[in-house]
C-alpha positions in Angstrom: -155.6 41.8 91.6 -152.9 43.9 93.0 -154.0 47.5 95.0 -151.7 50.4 95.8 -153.4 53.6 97.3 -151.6 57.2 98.2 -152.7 60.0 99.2 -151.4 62.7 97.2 -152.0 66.3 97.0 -153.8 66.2 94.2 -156.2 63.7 95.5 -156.2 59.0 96.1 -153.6 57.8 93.5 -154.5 54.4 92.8 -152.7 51.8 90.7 -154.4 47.9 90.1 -152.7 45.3 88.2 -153.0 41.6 87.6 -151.0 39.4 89.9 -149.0 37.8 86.8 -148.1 41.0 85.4 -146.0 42.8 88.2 -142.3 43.4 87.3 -143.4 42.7 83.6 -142.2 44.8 80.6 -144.3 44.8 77.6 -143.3 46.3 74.3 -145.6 47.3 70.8 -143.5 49.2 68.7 -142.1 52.3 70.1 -144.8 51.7 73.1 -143.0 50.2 76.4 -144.7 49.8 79.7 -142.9 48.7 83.0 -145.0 47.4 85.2 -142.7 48.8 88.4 -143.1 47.1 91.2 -142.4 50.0 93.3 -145.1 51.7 91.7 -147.9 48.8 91.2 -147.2 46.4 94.2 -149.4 46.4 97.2 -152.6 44.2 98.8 -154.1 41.3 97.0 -157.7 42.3 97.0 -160.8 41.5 95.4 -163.2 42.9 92.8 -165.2 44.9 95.2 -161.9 46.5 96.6 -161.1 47.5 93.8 -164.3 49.1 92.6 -164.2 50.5 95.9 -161.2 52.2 95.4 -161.9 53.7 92.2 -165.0 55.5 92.9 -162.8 57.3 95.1 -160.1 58.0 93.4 -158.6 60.9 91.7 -156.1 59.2 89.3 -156.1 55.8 88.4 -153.3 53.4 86.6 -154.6 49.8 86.0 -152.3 46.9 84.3 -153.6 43.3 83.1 -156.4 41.9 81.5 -158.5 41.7 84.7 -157.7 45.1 86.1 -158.8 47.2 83.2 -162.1 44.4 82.6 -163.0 45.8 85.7 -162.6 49.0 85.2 -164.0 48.4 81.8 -167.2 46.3 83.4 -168.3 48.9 86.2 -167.9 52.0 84.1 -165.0 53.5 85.1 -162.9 53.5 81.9 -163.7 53.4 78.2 -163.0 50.6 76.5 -162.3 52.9 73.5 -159.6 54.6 75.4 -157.5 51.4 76.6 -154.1 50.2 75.3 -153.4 46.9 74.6 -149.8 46.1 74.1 -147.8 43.2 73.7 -149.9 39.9 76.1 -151.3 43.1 78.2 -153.9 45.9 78.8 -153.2 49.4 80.3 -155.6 51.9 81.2 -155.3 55.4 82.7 -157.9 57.3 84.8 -158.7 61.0 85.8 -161.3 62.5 87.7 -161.9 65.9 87.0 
């Protein structure tokens, strides 16, 4: 998986996605999701990074199968609450 942190004023801004899926576009009706790689690219890292990151986190964004099964698997997102669209899974995060 793919890591980006900032530090923002609100809190850690975090965005994970899958390798495969960086500089992707995916489309489900009137549903379009760019996976920028301005926004998304950063460290290859592994599962524990990433749970790591997210238990610290304010806001997350997460892209690709793996990403959100993570986030999914270690409690951090609802499965209920995720997007699938087009070959692709998208999941959003806030800590309040």
């Amino acid at each position: 998986m793919i890591l980006n942190e900032r530090d923002t004023d609100e809190g850690l801004l975090v965005s994970v996605c899958d390798p495969d899926v960086l500089g992707e576009t995916f489309e489900d009706g009137p549903i379009s999701l760019t996976v920028d790689e301005e926004f998304y690219d950063g460290d290859p890292v592994d599962e524990d990074a990433v749970v790591n990151s997210l238990a610290k986190c304010a806001v997350a964004n997460l892209v690709g199968t793996e990403a959100v099964g993570v986030a999914i698997e270690h409690g951090f997102v609802d499965e209920a609450n995720v997007l699938d669209i087009e070959d692709t899974r998208h999941a959003q995060m806030l800590r309040m």
